[in-house]
N, C-alpha and C positions, 0 to 999 in steps of 0.2 A: 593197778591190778594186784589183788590183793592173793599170797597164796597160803594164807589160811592162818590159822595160829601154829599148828608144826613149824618151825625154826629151817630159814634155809639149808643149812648144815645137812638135817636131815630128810628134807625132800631129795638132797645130792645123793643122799644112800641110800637113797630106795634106787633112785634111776639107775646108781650104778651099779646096785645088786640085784637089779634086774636086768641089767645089760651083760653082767658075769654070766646069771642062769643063760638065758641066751645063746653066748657064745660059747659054754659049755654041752648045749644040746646039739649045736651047729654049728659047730671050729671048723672051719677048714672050706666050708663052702660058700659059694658067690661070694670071694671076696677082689675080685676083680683084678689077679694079679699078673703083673706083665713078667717074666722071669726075663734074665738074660739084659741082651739088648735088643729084643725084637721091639716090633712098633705094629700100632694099628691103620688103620685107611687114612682116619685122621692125622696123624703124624706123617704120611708120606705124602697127604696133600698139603701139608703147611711145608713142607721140604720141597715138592714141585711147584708150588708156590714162588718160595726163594729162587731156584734156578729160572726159574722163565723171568722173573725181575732182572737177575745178572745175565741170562740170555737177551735181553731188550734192554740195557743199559743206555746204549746208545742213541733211541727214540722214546725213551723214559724223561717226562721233562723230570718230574720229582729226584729218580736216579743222576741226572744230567745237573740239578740243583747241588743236589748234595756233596757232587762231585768237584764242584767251582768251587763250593764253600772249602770242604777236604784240601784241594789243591793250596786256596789262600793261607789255611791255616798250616800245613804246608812250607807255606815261602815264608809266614812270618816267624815260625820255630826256628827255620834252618840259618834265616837272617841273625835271629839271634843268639842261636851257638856259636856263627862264624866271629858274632864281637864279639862273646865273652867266653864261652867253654871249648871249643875245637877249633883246630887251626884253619883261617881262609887263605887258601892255597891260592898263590903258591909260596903265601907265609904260612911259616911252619907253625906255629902261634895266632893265637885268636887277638881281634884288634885289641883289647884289653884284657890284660893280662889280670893275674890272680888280685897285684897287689893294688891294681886301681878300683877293681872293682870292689875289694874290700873297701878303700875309702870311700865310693858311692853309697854303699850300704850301710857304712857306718854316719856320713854325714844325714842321711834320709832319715836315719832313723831318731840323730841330735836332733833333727830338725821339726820333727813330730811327734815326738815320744818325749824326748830328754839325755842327758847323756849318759845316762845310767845307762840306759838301753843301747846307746850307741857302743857303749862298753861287751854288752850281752851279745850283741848282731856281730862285731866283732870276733871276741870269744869266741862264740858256733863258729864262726866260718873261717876260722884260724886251725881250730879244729881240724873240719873237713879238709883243708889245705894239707896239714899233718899227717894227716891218717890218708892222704892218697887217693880222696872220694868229691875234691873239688868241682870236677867235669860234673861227676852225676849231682852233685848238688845243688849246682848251678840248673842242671838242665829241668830236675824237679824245680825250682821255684820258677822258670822259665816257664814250664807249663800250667801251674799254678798262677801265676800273674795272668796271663792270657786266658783263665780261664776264669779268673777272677774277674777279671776286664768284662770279659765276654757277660758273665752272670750280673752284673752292674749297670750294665746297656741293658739287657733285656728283663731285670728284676726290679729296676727301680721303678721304673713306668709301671709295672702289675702292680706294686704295691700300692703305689697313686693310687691305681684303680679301684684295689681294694680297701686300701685307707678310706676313699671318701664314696662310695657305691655299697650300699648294702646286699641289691642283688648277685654283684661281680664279688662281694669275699662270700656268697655259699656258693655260686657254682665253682670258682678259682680254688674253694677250702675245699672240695671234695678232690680235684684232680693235683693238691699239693697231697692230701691223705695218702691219692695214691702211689702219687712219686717217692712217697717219706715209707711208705712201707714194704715198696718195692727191694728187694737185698741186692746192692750195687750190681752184684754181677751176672743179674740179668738185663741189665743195661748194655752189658756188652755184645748179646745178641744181634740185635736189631741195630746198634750202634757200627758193627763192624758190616752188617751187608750194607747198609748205606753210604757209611764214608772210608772203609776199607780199613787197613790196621796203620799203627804207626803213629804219628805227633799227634791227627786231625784224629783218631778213634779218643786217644786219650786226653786228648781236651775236651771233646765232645762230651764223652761219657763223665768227668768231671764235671762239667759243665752242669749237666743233668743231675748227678749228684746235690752237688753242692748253692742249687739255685732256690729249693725253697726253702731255708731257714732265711736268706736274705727277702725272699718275698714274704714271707712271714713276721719276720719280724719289724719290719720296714713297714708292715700295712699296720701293723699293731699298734706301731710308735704315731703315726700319722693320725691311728683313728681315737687317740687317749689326747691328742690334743684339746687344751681345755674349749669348750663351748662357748666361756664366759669368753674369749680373747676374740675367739671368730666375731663371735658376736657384735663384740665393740668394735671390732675393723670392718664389719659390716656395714653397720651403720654410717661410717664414713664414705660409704660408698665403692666398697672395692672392689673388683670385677673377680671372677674364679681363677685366673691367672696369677691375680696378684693377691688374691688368698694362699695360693698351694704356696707361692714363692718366697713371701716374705710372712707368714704364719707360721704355717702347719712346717712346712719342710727346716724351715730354722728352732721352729721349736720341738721337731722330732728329731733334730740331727743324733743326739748321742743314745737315743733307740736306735735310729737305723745304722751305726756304725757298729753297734753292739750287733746286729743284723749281718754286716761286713765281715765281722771279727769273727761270727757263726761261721759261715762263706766260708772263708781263707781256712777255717780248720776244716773243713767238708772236703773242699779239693783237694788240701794236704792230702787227707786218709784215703784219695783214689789214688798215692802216688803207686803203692806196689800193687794195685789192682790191676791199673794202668798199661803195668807192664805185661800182661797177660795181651795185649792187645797189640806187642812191640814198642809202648808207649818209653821215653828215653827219661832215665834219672835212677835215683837209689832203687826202685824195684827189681830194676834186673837184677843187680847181685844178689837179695834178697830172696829172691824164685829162683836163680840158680841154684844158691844154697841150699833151698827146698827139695830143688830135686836129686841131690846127692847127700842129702840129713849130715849138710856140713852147718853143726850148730853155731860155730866161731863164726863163719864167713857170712853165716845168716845174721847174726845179731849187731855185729860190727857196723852195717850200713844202716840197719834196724835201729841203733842204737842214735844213727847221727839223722835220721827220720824223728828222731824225737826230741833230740836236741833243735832240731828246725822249725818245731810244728811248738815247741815251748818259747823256740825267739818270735817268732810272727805271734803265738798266740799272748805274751806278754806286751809286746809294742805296740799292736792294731790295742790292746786295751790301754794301753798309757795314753796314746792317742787319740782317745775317744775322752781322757780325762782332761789334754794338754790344753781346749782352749778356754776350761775355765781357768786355769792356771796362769794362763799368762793375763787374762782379763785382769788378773788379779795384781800384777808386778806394775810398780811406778815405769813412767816414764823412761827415770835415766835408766833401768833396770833392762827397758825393754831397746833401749837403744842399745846398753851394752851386749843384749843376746846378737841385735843382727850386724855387730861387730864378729862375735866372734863368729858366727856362721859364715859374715865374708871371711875371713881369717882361713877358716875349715875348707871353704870355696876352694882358696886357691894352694893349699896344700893337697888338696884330692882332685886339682890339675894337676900337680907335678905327681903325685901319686900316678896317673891315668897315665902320662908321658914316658918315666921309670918304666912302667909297664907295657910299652911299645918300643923300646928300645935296650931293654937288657936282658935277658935271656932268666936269669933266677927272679926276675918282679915279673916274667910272662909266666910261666909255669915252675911251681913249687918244687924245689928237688923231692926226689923218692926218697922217704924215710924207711920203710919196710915195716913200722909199726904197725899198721892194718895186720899184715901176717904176723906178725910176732902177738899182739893180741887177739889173734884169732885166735891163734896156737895154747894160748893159755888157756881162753874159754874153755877149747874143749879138754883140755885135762881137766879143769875144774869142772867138767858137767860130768866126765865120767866117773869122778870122783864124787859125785852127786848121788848119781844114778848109782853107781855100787854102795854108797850109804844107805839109801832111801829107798833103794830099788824095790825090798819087799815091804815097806810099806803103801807107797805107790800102786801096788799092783795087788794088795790085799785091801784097796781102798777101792778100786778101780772092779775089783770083782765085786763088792757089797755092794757097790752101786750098781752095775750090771745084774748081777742076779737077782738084788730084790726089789731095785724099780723098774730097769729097764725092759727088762726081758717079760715078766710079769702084764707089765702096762703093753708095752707090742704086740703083746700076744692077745689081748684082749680086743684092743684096737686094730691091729690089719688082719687078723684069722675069723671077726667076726664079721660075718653077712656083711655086705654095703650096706644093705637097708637099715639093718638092726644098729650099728655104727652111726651113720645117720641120723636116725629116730633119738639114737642116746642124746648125742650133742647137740640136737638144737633143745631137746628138755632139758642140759645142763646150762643151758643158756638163758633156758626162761627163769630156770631158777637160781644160777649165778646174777642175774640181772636184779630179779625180783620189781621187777619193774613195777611202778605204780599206777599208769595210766597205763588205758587199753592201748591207745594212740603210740607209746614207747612204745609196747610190745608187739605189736603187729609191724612196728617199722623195726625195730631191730630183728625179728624172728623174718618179719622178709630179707635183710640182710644177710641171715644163715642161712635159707631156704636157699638166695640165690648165691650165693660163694658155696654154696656143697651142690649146687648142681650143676656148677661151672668145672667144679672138680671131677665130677662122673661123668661132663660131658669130654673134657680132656682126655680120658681115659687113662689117669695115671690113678686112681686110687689107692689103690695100695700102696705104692710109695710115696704118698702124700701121708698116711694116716703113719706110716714108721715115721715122717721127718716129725710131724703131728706130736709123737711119743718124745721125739729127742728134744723138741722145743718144750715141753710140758716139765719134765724133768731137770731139763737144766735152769727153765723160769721157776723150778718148786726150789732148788738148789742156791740158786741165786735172793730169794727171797727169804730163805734161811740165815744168808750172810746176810742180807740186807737190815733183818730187825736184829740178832745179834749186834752187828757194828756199829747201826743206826742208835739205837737205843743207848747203849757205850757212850756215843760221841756225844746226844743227846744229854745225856746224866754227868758225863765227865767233860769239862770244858779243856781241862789241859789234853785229852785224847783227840777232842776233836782238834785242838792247838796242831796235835801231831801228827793224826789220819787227812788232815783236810788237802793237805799240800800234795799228799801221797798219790787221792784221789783225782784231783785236777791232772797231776799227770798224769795219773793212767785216762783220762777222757779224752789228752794229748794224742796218747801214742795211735798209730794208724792200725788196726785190726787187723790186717796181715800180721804184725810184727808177733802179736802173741802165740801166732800158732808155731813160729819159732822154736822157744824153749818146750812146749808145752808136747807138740809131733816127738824129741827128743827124749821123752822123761815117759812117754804113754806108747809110742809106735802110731802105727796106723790101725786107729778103732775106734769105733761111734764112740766110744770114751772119752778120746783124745780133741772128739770136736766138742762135746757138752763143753769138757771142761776149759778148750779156749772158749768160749762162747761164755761161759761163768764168769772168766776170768775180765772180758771184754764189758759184758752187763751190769759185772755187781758197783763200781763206783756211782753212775747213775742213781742205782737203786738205794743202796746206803745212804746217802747224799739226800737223797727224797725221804726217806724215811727219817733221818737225824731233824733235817727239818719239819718236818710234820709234830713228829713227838717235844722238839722244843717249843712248838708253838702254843702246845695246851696251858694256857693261863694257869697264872700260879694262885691265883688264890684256889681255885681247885684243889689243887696238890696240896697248898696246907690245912684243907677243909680236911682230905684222907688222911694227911700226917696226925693232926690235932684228934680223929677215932681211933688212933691206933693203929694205921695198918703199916706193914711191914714193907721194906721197897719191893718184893717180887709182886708181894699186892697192887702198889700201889704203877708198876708196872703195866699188870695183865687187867688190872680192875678198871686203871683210869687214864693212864697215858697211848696204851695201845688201840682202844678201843676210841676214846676221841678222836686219835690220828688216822680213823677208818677209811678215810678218802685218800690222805697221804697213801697209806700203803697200797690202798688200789691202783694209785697211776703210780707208786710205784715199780707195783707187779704188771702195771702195764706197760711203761715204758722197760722194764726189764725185759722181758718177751718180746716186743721189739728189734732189740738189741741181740738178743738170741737169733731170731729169726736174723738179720741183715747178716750173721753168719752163719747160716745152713749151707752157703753155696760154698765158702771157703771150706766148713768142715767136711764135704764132700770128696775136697784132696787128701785128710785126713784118716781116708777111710771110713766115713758117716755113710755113702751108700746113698740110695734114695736120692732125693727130689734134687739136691747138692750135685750129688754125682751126673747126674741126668744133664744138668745146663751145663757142666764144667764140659761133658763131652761132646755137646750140642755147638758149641760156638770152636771147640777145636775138631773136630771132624763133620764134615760139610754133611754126610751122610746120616749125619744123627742130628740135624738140624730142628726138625721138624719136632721131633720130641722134648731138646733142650729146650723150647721153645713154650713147646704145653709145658712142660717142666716149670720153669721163669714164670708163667701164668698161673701155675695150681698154687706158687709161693706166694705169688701177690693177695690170689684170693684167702689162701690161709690167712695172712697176718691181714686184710679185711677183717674177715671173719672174728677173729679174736680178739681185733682191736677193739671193731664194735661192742662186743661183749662186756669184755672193762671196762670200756668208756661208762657203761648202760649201766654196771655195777657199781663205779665212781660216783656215778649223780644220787643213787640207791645207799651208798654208804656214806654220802654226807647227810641226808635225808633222815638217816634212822637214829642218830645223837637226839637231833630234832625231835624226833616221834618219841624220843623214850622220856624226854623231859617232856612233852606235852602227855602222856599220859599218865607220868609223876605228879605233874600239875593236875591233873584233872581226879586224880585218886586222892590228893592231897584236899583237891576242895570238896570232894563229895564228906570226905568224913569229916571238915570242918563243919561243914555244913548239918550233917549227921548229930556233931556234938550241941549246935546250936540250937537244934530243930528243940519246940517244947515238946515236951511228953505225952505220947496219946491217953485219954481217959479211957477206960474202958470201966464198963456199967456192970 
């Protein structure tokens, strides 16, 4: 579908300078606003709803289901705090003590990884020991393993299915879409009426989280299995059992562990979500902190969330290197390893023992370091904040006054309809879709995610959160080619940014809103820019690679005419890397979106605000809920969009050298043609 020879760019400006005129004749009216915390028919029948499920509990098989499962998981949490982090009474002391379980942890990790990493697992949790945070760090990977567990019983099997079924990876691809675009903390909703709060809410909702990058990636690896191998084991005769088992799954293994390695960092980042649901580990102190803007005591356990999420996220990938590595070592080499692992064995027995019988190998003396470095942080933030202070807040106003407030205003004060009618025209022509077939399937895509939204009855604060996600994916996208481009062009920057990056993809998205509530207060400012903060490594990341990919005889085809590096920039590296930046800017917004609900505690208001109050007061259930809904359907909505424009901007490189090529032969052709006579 072609839209014309006008240039997308500016069919956008018509639409949206006709959407201006619009909202300037008719500010202020049908724009669907809910003030307050009142609710419509709809929201207090998804609220009676809820209560007649927990009125009928009892004769509920599905409630009665969820309830055996809650319970086991449950007995297996409490099982395992009483060995390893809190005392089973009427020992004062857990059956293993600090200093056995470090040796467990460290030998597991020699034993998989290498002992580099046995050094690092270590490290951390010598750490945690120090700083006074061992219980809760224990009890986050406790919950994380069990929900890892959990996600690896029920994700490996999906991926089989999807790996080798083509109709099971589109219907299975649409309903991971919409678990990946869901923002974690509408999970908790539906999660806590079902299985109630506590170990089993926050495994559960983990669990949820962090289950499709493993089924995703697991079906991927499965289904890039060569052809040619099936094939030959075919012919031998081999039945589908002993295809999946001795083919595909051995020769997918280190995709699907890469798969794993996703996992284990997905559950990590529900640790302090978690805790909103009374879920036990570093969250709590981290939300406590929260809610007394104690920076120190906030970032201190913040701090050892990512020292955690850095050991697991380096081991699970050494691990996923380790068996070609040893495939590779002689004999006596390999016998010397499972020497010294028996060696290791039975020192991390007597380690386990030590720590059943001595009092300083069961629990770590108190250092007071934790408070003493808390103490510091915050004179060092206040000292921050009184340097920077009026910077910060003369940055913070430029961006409120002349995107925020501007774009809100345009978007929630005008008409539903005329709102509406904008956005699915800035879709047709963000998309620019080529076939009829796209556009009618993506434009129904829009039609139904904004009538799912007006049928919720939250519009209005759908179209503010709308505002906040747009600005801070425009924000983010800024940094993203800046940095991107830098890293791109300078190999010693990326030497220096790349390390920076990976950890911030580490850390868990609570932790940023940390420093970031301290330095802004509570104000839709405050959540963009954790939300910036949260988005832009991804994005940079994507765009460094995009822009290094453009072939270099290109670049020195632009070098050898002369142009200049801004030229050669804006004329040839940015515009090649057109697709790059799309899923860039797509997966940035994303990333945005999964924290609308956090920046809600921030003071962001809207759609955020809506669920945060829906799952902690029973009586705003019903709303948090459409709330949780209008977010999923947004980020549908938008994702489709990109996606449509992703295929559209790797397509249009394509179109310009075939019309280069075809203007090139006409006027060869032109020159060759002989001369007409004319009489």
């Amino acid at each position: 579908m072609s839209l014309g020879r006008m240039p997308r760019w500016a069919w956008a400006l018509v639409v949206v300078g006709a959407w201006i005129l619009a909202w300037w004749l008719m500010k202020g009216s049908h724009t669907l606003a809910l003030p307050g915390r009142e609710h419509t028919d709809l929201h207090n029948e998804m609220t009676g709803w809820r209560n007649d499920l927990i009125a009928g509990r009892d004769d509920n098989p599905l409630m009665q289901f969820t309830g055996n499962v809650a319970e086991g998981a449950l007995n297996a949490v409490d099982w395992l705090q009483r060995m390893l982090s809190k005392p089973n009474y009427p020992r004062p002391v857990p059956e293993i003590g600090w200093l056995g379980l470090l040796g467990i942890m460290m030998w597991i990790a020699h034993a998989v990884a290498g002992w580099k990493y046995a050094v690092l697992t270590g490290s951390v949790m010598f750490v945690a020991a120090v700083m006074g945070l061992w219980a809760d760090a224990v009890d986050t990977l406790i919950v994380t393993l069990l929900s890892v567990i959990c996600a690896v019983v029920i994700g490996l099997p999906i991926a089989v299915l999807i790996g080798t079924s083509d109709w099971a990876n589109r219907i299975i691809g649409v309903i991971l879409d919409l678990m990946q675009t869901m923002p974690t903390f509408v999970y908790l909703i539906p999660v806590v009426l079902f299985f109630g709060t506590g170990a089993p809410a926050a495994i559960v909702a983990t669990l949820v989280y962090a289950l499709p990058p493993l089924i995703r990636v697991a079906g991927f690896g499965i289904r890039q299995v060569s052809p040619t191998a099936i094939e030959a084991t075919d012919s031998m005769g081999q039945r589908a059992w002993q295809r999946l088992f001795k083919v595909q799954l051995p020769m997918a293994r280190r995709t699907i562990i890469v798969g794993l390695n996703q996992t284990t960092l997905a559950a990590f980042a529900m640790a302090v979500i978690a805790s909103y649901v009374n879920g036990p580990g570093l969250g709590r102190p981290v939300v406590a902190a929260l809610q007394i803007a104690d920076i120190g005591r906030g970032l201190v356990p913040g701090a050892m969330l990512v020292l955690l999420a850095i050991m697991l996220d380096r081991t699970t990938t050494a691990a996923s290197e380790r068996p070609e590595q040893l495939a590779r070592i002689g004999g006596g080499n390999r016998r010397l390893r499972w020497a010294g692992l028996a060696v290791g064995l039975v020192v991390v027995v007597v380690m386990i023992q030590m720590s059943r019988f001595y009092s300083w190998a069961a629990t770590y003396p108190s250092t007071g370091w934790s408070s003493d470095l808390a103490d510091g942080i915050n004179k060092f933030s206040s000292w921050v904040v009184d340097a920077i202070g009026g910077v910060s807040e003369a940055f913070k106003d430029l961006v409120s006054y002349g995107l925020l407030n501007p774009m809100q205003s345009v978007l929630a004060e005008s008409p539903w309809f005329v709102s509406g009618a904008a956005i699915l025209l800035l879709a047709v022509v963000i998309g620019g879709f080529r076939t009829m077939a796209t556009t009618v399937a993506v434009v129904g895509w829009v039609v139904a995610c904004l009538a799912g939204i007006w049928y919720l009855d939250l519009w209005h604060d759908t179209m503010i959160t709308l505002n906040m996600v747009l600005v801070a994916t425009l924000l983010t996208m800024i940094l993203a080619v800046i940095f991107g481009v830098w890293m791109a062009r300078r190999p010693t920057v990326d030497l220096l940014l790349r390390p920076v990056l990976d950890m911030g993809q580490t850390i868990p998205p609570f932790v940023y809103l940390v420093p970031v509530l301290y330095l802004f207060d509570q104000t839709r400012f405050t959540a963009i820019f954790a939300a910036i903060v949260y988005a832009a490594p991804v994005a940079i990341k994507l765009v460094a690679d995009g822009v290094r990919g453009v072939p270099e005889t290109t670049l020195e085809a632009g070098r050898s005419a002369g142009s200049t590096a801004w030229q050669e920039i804006t004329k040839v590296q940015l515009p090649m890397a057109s697709r790059s930046l799309v899923l860039a800017a797509n997966q940035g917004l994303l990333y945005v979106l999964s924290m609308v609900v956090i920046g809600g505690m921030a003071g962001a208001g809207a759609l955020g605000y809506d669920v945060v109050l829906g799952f902690s007061r029973f009586e705003e259930w019903g709303k948090g809920l459409a709330a949780g809904l209008s977010i999923v359907l947004l980020g549908i909505m938008l994702d489709r969009i990109f996606r449509a424009a992703a295929v559209t901007g790797s397509a249009a490189p394509v179109r310009r050298r075939s019309r280069r090529n075809a203007t090139a032969e006409e006027e060869s052709t032109d020159r060759d043609a002989p001369l007409a006579v004319t009489g």
